[in-house]
Structures are given as C-alpha cells and as structure tokens.
C-alpha positions as CSV (number, residue, x, y, z in Angstrom):
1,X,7.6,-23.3,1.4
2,X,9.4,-20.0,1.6
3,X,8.7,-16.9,-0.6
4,X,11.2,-14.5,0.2
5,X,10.1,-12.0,-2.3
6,X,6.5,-11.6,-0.6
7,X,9.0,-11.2,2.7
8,X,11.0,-8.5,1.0
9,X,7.6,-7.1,0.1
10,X,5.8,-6.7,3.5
11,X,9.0,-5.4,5.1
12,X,9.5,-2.7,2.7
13,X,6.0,-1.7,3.3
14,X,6.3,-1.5,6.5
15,X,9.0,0.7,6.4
16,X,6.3,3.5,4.3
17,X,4.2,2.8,7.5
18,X,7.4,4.0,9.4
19,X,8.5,6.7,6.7
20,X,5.0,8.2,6.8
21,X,4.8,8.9,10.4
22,X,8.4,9.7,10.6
23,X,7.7,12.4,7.7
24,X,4.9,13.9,9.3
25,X,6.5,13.6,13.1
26,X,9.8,15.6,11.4
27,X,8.2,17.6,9.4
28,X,4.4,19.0,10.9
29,X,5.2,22.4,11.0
30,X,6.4,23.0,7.2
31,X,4.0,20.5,5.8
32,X,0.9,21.9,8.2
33,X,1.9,25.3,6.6
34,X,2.1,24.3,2.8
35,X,-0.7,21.9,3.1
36,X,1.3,19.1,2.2
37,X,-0.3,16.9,5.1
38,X,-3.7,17.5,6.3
39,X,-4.7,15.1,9.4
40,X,-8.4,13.4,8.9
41,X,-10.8,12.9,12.0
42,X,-11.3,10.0,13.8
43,X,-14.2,9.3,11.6
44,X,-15.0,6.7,9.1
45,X,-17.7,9.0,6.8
46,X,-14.7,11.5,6.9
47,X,-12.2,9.5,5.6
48,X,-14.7,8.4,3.0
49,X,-15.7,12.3,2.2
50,X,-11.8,12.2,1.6
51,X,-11.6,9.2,-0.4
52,X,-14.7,10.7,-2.5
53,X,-13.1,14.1,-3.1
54,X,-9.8,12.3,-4.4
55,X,-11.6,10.0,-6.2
56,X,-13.8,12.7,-8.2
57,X,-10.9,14.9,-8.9
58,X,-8.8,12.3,-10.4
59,X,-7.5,13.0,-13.8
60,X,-5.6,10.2,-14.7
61,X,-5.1,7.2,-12.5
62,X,-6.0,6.1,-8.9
63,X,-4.5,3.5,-7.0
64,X,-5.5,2.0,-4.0
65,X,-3.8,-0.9,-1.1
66,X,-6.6,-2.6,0.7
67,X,-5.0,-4.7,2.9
68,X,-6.6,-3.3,6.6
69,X,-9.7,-4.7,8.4
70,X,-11.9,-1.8,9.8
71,X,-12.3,-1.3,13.3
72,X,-14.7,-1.1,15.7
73,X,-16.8,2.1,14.7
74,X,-15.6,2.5,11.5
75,X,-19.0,1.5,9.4
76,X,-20.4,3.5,7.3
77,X,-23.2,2.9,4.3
78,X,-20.8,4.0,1.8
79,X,-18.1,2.1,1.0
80,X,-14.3,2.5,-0.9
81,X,-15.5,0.0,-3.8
82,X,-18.6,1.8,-4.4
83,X,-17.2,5.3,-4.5
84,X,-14.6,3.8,-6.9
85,X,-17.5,4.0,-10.1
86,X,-17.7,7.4,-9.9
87,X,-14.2,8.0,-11.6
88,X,-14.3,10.1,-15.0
89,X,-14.1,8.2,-18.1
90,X,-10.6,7.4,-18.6
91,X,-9.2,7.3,-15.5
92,X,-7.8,3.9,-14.8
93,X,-7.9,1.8,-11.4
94,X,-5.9,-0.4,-9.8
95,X,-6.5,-2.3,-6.4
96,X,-4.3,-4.3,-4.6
97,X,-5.7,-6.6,-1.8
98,X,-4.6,-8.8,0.9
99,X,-5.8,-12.5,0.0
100,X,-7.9,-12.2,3.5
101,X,-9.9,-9.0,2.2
102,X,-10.4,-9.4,-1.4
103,X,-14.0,-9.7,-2.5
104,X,-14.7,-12.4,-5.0
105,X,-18.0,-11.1,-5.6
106,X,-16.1,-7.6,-7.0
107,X,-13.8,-9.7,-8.6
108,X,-16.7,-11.1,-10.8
109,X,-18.5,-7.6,-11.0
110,X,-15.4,-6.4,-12.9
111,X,-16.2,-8.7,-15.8
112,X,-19.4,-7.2,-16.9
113,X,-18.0,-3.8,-16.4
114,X,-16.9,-1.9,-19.3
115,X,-14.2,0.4,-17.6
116,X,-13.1,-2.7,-15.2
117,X,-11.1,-2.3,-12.1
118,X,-7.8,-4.3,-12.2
119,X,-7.3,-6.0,-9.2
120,X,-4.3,-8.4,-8.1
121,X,-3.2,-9.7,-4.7
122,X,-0.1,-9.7,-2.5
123,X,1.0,-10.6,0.7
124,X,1.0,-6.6,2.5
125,X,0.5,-5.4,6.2
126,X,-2.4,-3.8,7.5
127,X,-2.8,-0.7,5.3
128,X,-5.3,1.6,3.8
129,X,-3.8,4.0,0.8
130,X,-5.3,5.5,-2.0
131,X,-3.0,7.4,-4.3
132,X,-4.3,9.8,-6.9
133,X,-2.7,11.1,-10.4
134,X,0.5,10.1,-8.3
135,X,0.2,13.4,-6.3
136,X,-2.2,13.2,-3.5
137,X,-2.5,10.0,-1.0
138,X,-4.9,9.5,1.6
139,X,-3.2,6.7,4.3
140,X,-4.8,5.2,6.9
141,X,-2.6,2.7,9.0
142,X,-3.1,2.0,12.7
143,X,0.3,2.8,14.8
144,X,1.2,2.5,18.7
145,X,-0.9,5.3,19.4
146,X,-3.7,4.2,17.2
147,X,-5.8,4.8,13.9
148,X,-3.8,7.9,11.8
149,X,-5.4,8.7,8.4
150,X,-3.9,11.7,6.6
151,X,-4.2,13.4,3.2
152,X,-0.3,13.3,1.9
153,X,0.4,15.6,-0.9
154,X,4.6,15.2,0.7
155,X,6.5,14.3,-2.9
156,X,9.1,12.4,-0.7
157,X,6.2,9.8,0.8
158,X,4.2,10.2,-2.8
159,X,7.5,8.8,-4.5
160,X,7.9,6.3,-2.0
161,X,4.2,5.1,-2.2
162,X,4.0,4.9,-5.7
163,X,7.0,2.9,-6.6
164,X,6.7,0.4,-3.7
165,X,3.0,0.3,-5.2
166,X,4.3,-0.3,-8.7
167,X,6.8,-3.0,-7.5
168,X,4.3,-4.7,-5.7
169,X,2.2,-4.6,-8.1
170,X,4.0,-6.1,-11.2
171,X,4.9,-9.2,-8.3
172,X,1.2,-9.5,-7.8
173,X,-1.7,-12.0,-8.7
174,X,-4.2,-10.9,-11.4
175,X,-7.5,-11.9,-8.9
176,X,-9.2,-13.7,-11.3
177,X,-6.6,-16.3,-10.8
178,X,-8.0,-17.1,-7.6
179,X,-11.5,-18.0,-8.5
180,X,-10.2,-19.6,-12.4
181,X,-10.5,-23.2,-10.9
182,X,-14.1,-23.1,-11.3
183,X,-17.0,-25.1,-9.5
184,X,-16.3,-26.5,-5.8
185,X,-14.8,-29.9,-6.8
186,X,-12.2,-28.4,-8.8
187,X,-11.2,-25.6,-6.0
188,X,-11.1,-28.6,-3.5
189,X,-9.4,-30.7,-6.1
190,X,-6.6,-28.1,-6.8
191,X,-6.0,-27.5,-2.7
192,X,-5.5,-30.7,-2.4
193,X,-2.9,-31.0,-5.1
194,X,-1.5,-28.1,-4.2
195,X,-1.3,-29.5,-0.4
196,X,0.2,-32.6,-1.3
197,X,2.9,-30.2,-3.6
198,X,3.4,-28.4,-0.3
199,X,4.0,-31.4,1.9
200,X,6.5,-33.0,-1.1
201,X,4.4,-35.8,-1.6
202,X,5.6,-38.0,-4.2
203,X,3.1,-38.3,-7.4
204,X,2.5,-41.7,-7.2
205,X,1.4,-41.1,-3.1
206,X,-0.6,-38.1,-4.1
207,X,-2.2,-39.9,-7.2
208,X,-3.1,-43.0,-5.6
209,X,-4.7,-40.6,-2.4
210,X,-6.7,-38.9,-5.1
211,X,-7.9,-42.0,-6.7
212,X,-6.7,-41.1,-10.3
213,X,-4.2,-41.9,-12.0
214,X,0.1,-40.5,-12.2
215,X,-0.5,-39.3,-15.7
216,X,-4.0,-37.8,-14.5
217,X,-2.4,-36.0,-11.8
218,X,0.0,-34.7,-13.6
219,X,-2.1,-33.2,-16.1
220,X,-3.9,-31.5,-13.0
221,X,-0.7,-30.2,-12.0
222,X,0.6,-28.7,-15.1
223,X,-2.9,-27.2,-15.6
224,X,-2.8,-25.9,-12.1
225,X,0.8,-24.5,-13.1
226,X,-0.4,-22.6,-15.9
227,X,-3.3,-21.1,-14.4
228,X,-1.4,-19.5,-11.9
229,X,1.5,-18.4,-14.2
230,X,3.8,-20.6,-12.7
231,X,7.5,-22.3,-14.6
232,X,7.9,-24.7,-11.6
233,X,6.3,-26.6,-8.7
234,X,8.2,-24.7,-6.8
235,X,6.6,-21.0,-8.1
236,X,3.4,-22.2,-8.0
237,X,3.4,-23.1,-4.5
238,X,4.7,-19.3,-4.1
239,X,2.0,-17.9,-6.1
240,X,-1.0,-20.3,-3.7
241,X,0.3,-19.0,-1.2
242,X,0.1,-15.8,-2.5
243,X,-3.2,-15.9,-3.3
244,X,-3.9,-17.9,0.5
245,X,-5.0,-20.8,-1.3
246,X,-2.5,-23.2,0.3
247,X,-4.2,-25.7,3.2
248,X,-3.0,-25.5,6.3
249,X,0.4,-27.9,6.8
250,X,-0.7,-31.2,7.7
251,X,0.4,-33.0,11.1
252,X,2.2,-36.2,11.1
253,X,0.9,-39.6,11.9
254,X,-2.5,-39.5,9.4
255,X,-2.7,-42.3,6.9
256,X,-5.4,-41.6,3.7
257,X,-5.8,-37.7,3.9
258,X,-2.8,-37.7,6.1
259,X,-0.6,-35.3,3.8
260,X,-4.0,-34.4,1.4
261,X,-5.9,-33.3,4.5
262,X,-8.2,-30.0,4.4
263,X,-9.2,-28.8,7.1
C-alpha cells in the first residue's frame, strides 16, 4: 500500500537537509559575521547546553523533529524530553517523531501533565531540529562528511523549517492513536486485521482466520477506522503505516496465518 503523501513528505525534508548545508556552504562568511549561523562542537552535552538555552529563552512556542538515532558517543544524562519541562508557562510544544523513536512511555506521561506536550508522528529522515518562537533553530543532521549541528537564526532556512514543519504536522498522527487499541490482545488483534487489510484479504477469509464472525470483523474494522481517523480502508492502511503498525507483508504459500501472519 502506497502513501505518496508521506513520500512527498520525506523528500521535501530532505531537500531542508540539502537547503541547510547549501545555506551555510554559500553563505559562511555573511552569516558567521551577523551571527546568523553559529556551528556547535562535536559534543553531545553541547548540543544539549544549546537545546537548554533555546529552550529557556522561549517566549512563545517550541517545536521540535525527532526523527535521528544518536550515535556512538553521543550520551549524555540529560536528555531533549527532559529539558523540554523547563519551558515558561505558556509556551506551547510540539514534537514530531519517527514511528521508530517515539516513546510510548512520554506519550502516556503527557496525560497527567497539565501543560502537555502534543506529540504526532510521520514518516521523516534522520533529523534532529528544534525551532524556537519561529526564529532560532538548532539542526543536527548527519551529512557525507558527518554529524553537523548548528544554531540557525538564517530567516530563509527558519521559513523553510517552519512551514515544512507545519505541513508535516497537520498530515501527522496525534501519538495517542498508536497506543488507543488498548491491552495486548487488542494491539495483536488490530495488526492482524490491519495485515489481512494490507494483503486484500476478503472478509469472509480474514473472519473465518480470526475465528469470529463477518459482522464481528467488520465492527473491528470500522472501529479500527475511526480510531485512526480514517474515511476508507484504504486511509487507514496509510495512517498504520504511518504510525509503523502495519506487519511485515506476508510470503506466499502459508495456509491458516498465511496472509494474518505476525512475525
């Protein structure tokens, strides 16, 4: 199952990966001078001091992609998500996360919070940004020559960052989505159904593999359907997989769990 969007998504992203080195390859001298782009050492605890700075100067909003693993070295006892709680009163947070990274455990910290982080999740690239009040960013995105993080205050890349950040994020999956099926059976339930939506398995095939009945199964789909937001079988195999909760294709030749299987 396609989803072109998501596609359209990660490409344009990669093109800010492209766009931000470009911007400080053309332009180092003018934006050294100004301050408009301040290189950060190859240093974990000084990307966080960074990210801390930014975070306690904020004013009005903070935004932040989390869609890159760290690498080797790059450990430290702080982390982003912690430093995030010491934002002023009325500054509001967004995160966006790669299905890969996202931390359920945050996810359900957010509900007993009274100033709650939103956080929704897209298919992006390998990226670290945080942008601030829409006027400073601090980037982190590993290039042929390696790790690069830099403080951006460049209003071209800003703009840029911002409104692929907004676009992206209106496409997005509120997280709590991903964890709404509930206890285990249910989660396992809903992959399979969404598998067996995947692999166009006829309802009556899918029912009968599931041991329930058509009209059972297609309750669970249409309640499947409307947690995830979804009009159509068809967008709510977009939004699983999404959100990475679609199995892995199954191979031919398998009889019962043939098309269900999970690996």
């Amino acid at each position: 199952m396609s989803n072109g969007g998501g596609d359209e998504l990660e490409h344009a992203l990669l093109q800010v990966r492209a766009l931000i080195e470009s911007t400080v390859a053309l332009h180092r001298d003018r934006s050294l001078q100004e301050g408009l782009i301040t290189g950060i050492e190859n240093d974990y605890d000084a990307v966080l001091d960074e990210a801390q700075k930014l975070i306690l100067g904020a004013s009005r909003s903070i935004d932040i992609v989390h869609a890159r693993r760290l690498g080797a070295g790059e450990r430290s006892d702080r982390t982003e998500r912690e430093l995030i709680y010491g934002a002023r009163e009325g500054v509001g947070v967004r995160l966006l996360s790669s299905p890969a990274l996202l931390d359920e455990d945050y996810v359900r910290e957010q509900l007993d919070r009274e100033r709650p982080v939103a956080i929704r999740i897209a298919r992006v690239p390998p990226l670290q940004a945080m942008i601030v009040d829409g006027s400073s960013a601090l980037v982190m995105a590993d290039s042929a020559v390696g790790r690069r993080a830099s403080l951006i205050r460049v209003p071209e890349v800003l703009n840029t960052l911002a409104t692929l950040f907004e676009s992206v994020w209106v496409r997005a999956v509120p997280a709590g989505e991903r964890t709404v099926f509930g206890d285990h059976y249910r989660a396992e339930l809903a992959r399979q159904i969404l598998g067996a939506l995947q692999a166009g398995v006829t309802d009556e095939v899918a029912a009968r593999e599931l041991t329930v009945s058509v009209r059972t199964y297609r309750r669970h789909v249409a309640e499947i359907m409307t947690l995830l937001g979804a009009n159509s079988r068809f967008q709510a195999g977009v939004r699983a997989a999404e959100l990475g909760l679609l199995p892995p294709a199954a191979g031919p030749g398998t009889e019962r769990g043939g098309p269900l299987a999970i690996s």
